[in-house]
Every structure is written in structure tokens, then in C-alpha cells.
N, C-alpha and C positions, 0 to 999 in steps of 0.2 A: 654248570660243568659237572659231569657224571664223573665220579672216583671211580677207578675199576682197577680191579686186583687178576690176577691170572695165577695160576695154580699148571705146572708142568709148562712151564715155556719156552725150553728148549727143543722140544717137537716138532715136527714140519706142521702141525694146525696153529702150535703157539707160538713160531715165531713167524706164522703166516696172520694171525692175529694178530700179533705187535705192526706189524705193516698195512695192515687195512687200519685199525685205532689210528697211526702216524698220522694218518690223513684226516680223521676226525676231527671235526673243529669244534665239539661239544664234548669230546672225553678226554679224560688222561690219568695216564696207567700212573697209579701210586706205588704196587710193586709188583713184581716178577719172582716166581717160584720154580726152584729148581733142587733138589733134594740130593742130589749126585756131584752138583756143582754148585752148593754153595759158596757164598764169597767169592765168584770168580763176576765175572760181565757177561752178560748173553753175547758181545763180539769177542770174548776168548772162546766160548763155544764152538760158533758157527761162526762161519762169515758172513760176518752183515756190517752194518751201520749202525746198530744201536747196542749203546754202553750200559744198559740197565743191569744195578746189581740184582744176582741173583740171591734171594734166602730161601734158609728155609720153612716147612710149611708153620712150626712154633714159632718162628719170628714173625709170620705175616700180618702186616697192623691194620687186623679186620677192621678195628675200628675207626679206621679213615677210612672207608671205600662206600660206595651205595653198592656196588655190584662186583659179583665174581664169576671169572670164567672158568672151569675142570676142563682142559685137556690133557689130563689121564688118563690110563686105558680102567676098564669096569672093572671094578671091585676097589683098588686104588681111588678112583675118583669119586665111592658112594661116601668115602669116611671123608674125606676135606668139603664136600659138598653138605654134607651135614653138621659140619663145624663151621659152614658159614652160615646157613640158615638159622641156626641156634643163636649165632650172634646177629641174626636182625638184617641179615643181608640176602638182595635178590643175588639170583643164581643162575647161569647158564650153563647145565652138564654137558660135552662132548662124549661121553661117553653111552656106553650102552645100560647104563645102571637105572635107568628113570624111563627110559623108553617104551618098555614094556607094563601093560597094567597088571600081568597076572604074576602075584611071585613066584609061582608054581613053575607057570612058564619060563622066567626067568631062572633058575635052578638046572630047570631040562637044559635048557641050552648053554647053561655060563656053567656049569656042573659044581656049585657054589648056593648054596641057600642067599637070598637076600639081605645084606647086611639090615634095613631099614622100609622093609615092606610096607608099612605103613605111612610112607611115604610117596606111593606108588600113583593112588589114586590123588595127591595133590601133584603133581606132577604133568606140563600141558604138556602135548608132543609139539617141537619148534617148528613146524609148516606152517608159515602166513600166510599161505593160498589157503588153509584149508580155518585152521584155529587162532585167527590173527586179534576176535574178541579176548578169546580167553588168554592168547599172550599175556596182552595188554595189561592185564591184571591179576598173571601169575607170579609169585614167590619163587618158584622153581620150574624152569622150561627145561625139558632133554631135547639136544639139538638133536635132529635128527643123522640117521648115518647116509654114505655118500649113493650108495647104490640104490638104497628106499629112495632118497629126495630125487635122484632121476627116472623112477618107476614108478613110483605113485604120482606124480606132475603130469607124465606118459599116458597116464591111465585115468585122472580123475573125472575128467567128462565122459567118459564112457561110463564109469561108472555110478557117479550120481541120475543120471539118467537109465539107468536098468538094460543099458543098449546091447548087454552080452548074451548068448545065446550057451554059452560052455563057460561056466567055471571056473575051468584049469586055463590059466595064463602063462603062454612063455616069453621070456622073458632074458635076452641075452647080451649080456653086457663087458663092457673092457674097459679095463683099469688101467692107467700110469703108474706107475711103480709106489710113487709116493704113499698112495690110499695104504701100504701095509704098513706104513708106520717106519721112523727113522732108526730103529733096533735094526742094524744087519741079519739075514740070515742067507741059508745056502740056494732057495729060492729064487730071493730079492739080489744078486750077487750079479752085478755085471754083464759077465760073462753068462751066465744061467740063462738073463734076462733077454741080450741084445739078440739079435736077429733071432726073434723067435716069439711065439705067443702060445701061451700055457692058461689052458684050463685050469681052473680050481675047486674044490668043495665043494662040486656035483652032484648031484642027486639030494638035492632037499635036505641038506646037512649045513649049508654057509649060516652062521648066527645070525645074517641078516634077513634070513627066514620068515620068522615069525615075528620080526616086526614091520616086513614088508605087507605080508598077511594079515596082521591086526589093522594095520592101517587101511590097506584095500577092500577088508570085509566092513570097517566102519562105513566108508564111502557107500558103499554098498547100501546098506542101512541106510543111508539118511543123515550119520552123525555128522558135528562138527558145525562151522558158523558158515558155512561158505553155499549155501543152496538158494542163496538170494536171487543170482544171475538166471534160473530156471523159470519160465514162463509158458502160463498154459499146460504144464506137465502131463503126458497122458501118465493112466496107471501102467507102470514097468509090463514088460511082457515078461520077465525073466520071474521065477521061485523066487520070491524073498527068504526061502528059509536055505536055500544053497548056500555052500559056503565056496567063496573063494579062494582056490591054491594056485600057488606059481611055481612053474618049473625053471627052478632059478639057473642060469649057467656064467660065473663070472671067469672072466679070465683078464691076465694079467699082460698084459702091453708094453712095449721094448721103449716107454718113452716116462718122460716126471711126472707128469697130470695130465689129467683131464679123463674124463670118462662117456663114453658110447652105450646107451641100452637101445638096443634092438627088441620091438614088444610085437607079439605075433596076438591076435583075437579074434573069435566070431561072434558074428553080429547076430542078432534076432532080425528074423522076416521086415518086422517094421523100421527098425534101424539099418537094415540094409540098403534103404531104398531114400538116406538124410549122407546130405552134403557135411558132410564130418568137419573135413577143410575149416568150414564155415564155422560151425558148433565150438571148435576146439579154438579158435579167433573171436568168438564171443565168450566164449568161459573165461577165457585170460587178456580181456579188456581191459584195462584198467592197472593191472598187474603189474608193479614195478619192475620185476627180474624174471618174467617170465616172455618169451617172442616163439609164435609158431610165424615160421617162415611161410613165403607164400607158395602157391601152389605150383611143382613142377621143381621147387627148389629141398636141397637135402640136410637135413642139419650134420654137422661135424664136429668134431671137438674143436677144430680152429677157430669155431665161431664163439663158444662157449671162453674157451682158456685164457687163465687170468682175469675173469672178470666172474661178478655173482648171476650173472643169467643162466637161465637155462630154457634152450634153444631146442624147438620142440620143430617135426615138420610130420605130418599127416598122408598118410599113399593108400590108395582105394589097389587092392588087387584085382587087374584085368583077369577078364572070364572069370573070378568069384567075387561076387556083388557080398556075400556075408563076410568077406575077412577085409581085413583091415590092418596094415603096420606102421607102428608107431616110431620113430626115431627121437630119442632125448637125449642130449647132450649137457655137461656141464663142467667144471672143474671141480674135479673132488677135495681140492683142500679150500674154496672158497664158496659156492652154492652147498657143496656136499658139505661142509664145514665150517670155517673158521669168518666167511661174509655172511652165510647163514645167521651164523651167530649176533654179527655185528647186528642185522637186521632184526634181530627177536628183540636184540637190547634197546634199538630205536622205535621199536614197539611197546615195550616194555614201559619205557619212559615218556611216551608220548612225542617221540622227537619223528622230522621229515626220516620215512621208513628208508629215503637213499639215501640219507646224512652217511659221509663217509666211504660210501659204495661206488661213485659215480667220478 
């Protein structure tokens, strides 16, 4: 039985996390942390079904647990994450504090120096389609965030394969409300929300930026465990020394979850002229929570929501043979988050990677 501790779980990722665990028939939560609401029950909180007290983070009895989850937002989550590793415990961060390898980078965009830099480079990024060896045997995994995990999944066979002819990837995606986190603001407010749909943090400024881009230039390269499925490989037609950037555009959706990327790309001459459909059904063969739909058919977030898949479907654009759009779907507090997680941890420990999920 895996002991697991959770750190912020009164959140919509943490008490989305307590409801996928519920179902785990190999873990169980020893405690629940809440900083604001100490001594009360996660159901005075929210409404739900479970009475877990909450403490807080000095009370928490690192020393019963094998594993801890952070759902904190960054900078918050780099100090409790490093107060469990110190005591001997694996780690699963939700936040943006580990995700990134440069601290530099991290700074630019969290406008905050790195509490624990040197932590950075131990640190796996939690994509099991891509780094699921080095989960397996990491100390500290960053989940990934919700909008990377449905654009880089979108993208990865195109890009292990050198199949782009342009660089610049667009990239345009919508959010359920949820993704911004259960802090009200004027925003996220109802009436702001309902019958309407709002662009956001446009123009290469949203923080999931540059770890959208580290991730997709890795691919790019080569890195990571997962280029086993490639056979026969010609050499890439594309610059290996180009860098990939994404014109990212998120907006925010009149509904709770789930999330929509729309991926626009061009192909190289040689890749324009490969059954994609095909390629993107063998790359995620095997793949527990990944489905590209068949051909003619369109993915949605209904297909996605409430469960950890993400629902991929492939479209060749008539009259241009080089572009190509991608549709990925998922649920951003369970693929984008909090089943993500569960999954790094059934990797982590060596357990069936859908324990829990299914």
C-alpha cells in the first residue's frame, strides 16, 4: 500500500486528487493539507463526500508517507516540496516550480529567482508518453501544466520525426473555467464568464510558454525515452539547429473543464506526401490514456471530460498537401493534472500505469 500525503487540497486539482486516489485500490491518503483551513474536514470546505482532516503543513507526518503531492501554485509549492524530499520522500509537484530546467528562465517568467535551482536538473518533466523511464526512477517529477500536456501530445509525432517545414507552431486552445484555479476573480466571475469566450495572455506572454517550447524543442532534438516506436528513420529534412516557437492563444470557455487545442503546422515536401492519420495511430499504440480517433472523426472535449485521456484526431488540409491540423482534447484537472499525476505515481512505484484511472 503506497502512503500518500497531499499538500494544498482544498483546490479543484486537490480535491480532484482525493477522488481519483478514492478509487485506488493500492494508495491511501495518510493526510490532507490545508493552511487557511486548518482543523476543519475537506467536506466543511467544499462539498463533497470526504471528511479528511485538514492540518497544517508543520503538522504533516512526513514520516508516515512514501509520497507527496504539491498542489500549490509556484513559489508556495517549491518550499513544501523541498521539505519532503529532505525527509526522504518521493514527490509529485503540480506546480510550475520544477518544470522548467533553466533558473534563468524561470525568474523571466515567474518574476521571482528560484527558491532551489539546484534542484532543477533533478527534476523529470511528468509526460509518460515521452519520459515514462525516467519517471520510474525519479525522486521529484513536475506534473506537467494543462495546456503543454494537450500541445505537446498534439505535436509529438510530428516532431520526433523532423516532419515540419516552419518552426513557428500555432497553437489555439480553450479552457473550462476551472484551469484558473479556485481563487475567485473578476475574470473567472460567472457573469464575466457565461455566454462568452475571452481570449487571454496573447502574444507569447501566457507562463506556459516556455515550457511548452522546452518541451517541443526537446522533441525536436531527439530527447527523452520515447523514440523507440520510430523505424527505418530517414535523416529529418528540417534544420536541426532551428528553434521551435509557438504562437500560443488561450482562451477561456463558459463551461468547468475540459480543454480544446487547435494545432495548425507545415509539413516538409517529404512529410507532406505520409499518411499522418496513420503515423499518429502508431506512435500512440500501446499508450494507455492517449486515443487518436479514427479518420473523418473529430475530437471534442466530451470525449476527453472526466476521464485521464487525451483524445487526439488528425485532418489533412484539402488543396494544401503541406499543412496539417491537429485537434487534442483533454480534461484539464485530470489528464492536464491531478490523473496525470496519479499516473507518474503508478509509474513511479512500479504499479499497472491505469491502477486507479480506469
Amino acid at each position: 500500500m503506497i502512503k500518500v500525503g497531499i499538500f494544498g487540497a482544498t483546490g479543484y486539482t486537490g480535491a480532484e486528487l482525493i477522488k481519483w486516489l478514492a478509487r485506488h485500490r493500492q494508495a491511501r491518503i495518510v493526510f490532507a493539507h490545508s493552511e487557511s483551513h486548518a482543523g476543519a474536514r475537506l467536506s466543511d470546505v467544499m462539498p463533497c463526500l470526504f471528511d479528511l482532516p485538514l492540518v497544517q503543513a508543520d503538522d504533516a507526518p512526513l514520516d508516515q508517507v512514501d509520497v507527496v503531492f504539491s498542489c500549490l501554485p509556484h513559489g508556495a509549492s517549491a518550499e513544501l516540496c523541498k521539505r519532503a524530499l529532505d525527509a526522504g520522500k518521493r514527490v509529485v509537484d503540480f506546480s510550475a516550480d520544477f518544470r522548467l530546467r533553466d533558473a534563468a528562465a524561470y525568474a523571466e517568467w515567474y518574476k521571482h529567482a528560484h527558491p532551489y535551482p539546484e534542484l532543477l536538473d533533478e527534476a523529470v518533466y511528468g509526460l509518460p508518453e515521452i519520459y515514462r523511464r525516467d519517471i520510474a526512477d525519479a525522486q521529484l517529477v513536475a506534473n506537467p501544466g494543462c495546456y503543454p500536456t494537450s500541445i505537446i501530445l498534439g505535436l509529438l509525432p510530428l516532431l520526433e520525426l523532423g516532419a515540419l517545414a516552419d518552426p513557428v507552431i500555432i497553437a489555439d486552445s480553450k479552457s473550462g473555467v476551472s484551469g484558473a484555479g479556485r481563487k475567485p476573480s473578476q475574470t473567472t466571475h460567472f457573469v464575466e464568464v457565461n455566454e462568452s469566450l475571452a481570449p487571454y495572455n496573447i502574444g507569447h506572454v501566457h507562463r506556459h510558454v516556455p515550457e511548452i517550447e522546452q518541451e517541443l524543442n526537446a522533441a525536436w532534438r531527439g530527447d527523452g525515452d520515447s523514440g523507440s516506436w520510430i523505424v527505418d528513420r530517414e535523416e529529418p529534412a528540417h534544420d536541426p539547429r532551428a528553434t521551435i516557437h509557438v504562437i500560443f492563444s488561450p482562451h477561456l470557455l463558459p463551461i468547468s473543464r475540459g480543454m480544446l487545442s487547435m494545432i495548425y503546422v507545415r509539413l516538409t515536401p517529404q512529410a507532406a506526401a505520409q499518411d499522418w492519420h496513420a503515423i499518429f495511430t502508431q506512435r500512440y499504440e500501446g499508450e494507455p490514456f492517449v486515443r487518436v480517433l479514427p479518420k473523418g472523426q473529430i475530437a471534442t472535449i466530451a470525449h476527453a471530460a472526466h476521464t485521464n485521456y487525451a483524445v487526439l484526431s488528425v485532418h489533412p488540409v484539402a488543396g494544401m498537401p503541406d499543412r496539417l491540423q491537429i485537434v487534442s482534447c483533454i480534461d484539464n484537472l485530470v489528464k492536464g493534472a491531478s490523473g496525470q499525476a496519479v499516473q507518474n505515481m503508478n509509474v513511479m512505484f512500479g504499479l499497472d500505469e491505469c491502477e486507479g484511472l480506469r
